[in-house]
N, C-alpha and C positions, 0 to 999 in steps of 0.2 A: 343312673349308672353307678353311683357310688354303694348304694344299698349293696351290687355287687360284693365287693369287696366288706361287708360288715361281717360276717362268717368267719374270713380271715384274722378283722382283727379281733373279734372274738378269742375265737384261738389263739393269736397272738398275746391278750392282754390273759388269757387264764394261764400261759401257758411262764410268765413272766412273773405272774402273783404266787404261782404254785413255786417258782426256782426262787421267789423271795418267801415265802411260807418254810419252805426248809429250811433255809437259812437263818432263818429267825429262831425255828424249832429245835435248829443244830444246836446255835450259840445259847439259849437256856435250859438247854435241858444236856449235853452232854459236860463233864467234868472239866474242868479248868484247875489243874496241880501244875505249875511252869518249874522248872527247876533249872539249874546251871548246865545240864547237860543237851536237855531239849533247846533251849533260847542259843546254844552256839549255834553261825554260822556252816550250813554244808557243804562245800565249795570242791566237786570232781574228784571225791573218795578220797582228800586229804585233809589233814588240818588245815584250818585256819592260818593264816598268816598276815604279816606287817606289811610286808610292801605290797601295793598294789603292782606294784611293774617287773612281779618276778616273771621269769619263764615260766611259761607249760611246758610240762612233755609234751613232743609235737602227735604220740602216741594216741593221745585220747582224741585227738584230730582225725588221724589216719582212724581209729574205729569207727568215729560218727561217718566218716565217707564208706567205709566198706557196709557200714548197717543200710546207707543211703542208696549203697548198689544193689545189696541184699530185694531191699524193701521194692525200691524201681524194678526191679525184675520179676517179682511176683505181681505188681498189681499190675503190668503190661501182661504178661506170659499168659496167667490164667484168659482173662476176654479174649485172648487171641488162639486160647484153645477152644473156648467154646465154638469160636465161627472160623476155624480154622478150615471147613470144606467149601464156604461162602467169600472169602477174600482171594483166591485163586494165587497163581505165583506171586504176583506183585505183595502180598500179604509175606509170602513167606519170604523173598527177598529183603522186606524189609526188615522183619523180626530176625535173620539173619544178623543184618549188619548192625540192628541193638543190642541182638548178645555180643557180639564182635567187641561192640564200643565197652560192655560191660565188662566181657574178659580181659580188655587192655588197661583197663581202672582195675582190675582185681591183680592184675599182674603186676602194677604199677605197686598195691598197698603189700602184695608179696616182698617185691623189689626193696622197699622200704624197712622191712621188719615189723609190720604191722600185727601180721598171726606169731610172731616170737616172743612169748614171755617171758621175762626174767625172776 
């Protein structure tokens, strides 16, 4: 039974030498110049800073949730058009009350000042 499974990790083990072979290929053959600008820290399109325990703007919160509705809605939407004549009302009922839920989280990061830039 196990002879089974030796194809796999066949595959498994080239597939693991090969993501270590690049890597090895990366690290001596592409350029290493480090300078002070590169080695600073890049921490949500601002400088650096001293305290660990300053605030965020709560700004860059409310985008990563509205990208996360954006996102959730495309990858349900599309497969549920595809077999959209196959799932009958119960289908449509549902995707209904998902965009529902999505529109009251977009209304929500509206509410907020999420899309207003300063």
């Amino acid at each position: 039974m196990l002879e089974n499974y030796l194809p796999v990790l066949i595959f498994i083990g080239v597939g693991f030498g090969f993501g270590a072979m690049l890597i090895i290929v990366g690290l001596t053959i592409a350029p290493h110049r480090p300078d002070d600008e590169k080695l600073t820290p890049y921490e949500c399109g601002f400088d650096a800073f001293e305290d660990s325990r300053m605030k965020f703007d709560v700004r860059f919160y409310l985008v990563a949730i509205l990208f996360i509705i954006f996102d959730l809605e495309i990858a349900f939407l599309i497969p549920w058009a595809v077999v959209f004549h196959d799932i009958g009302m119960f289908g449509i009922f549902s995707m209904a009350l998902f965009i529902g839920l999505l529109i009251i989280g977009f209304l929500y990061e509206w509410k907020k000042g999420a899309l207003e830039w300063e």
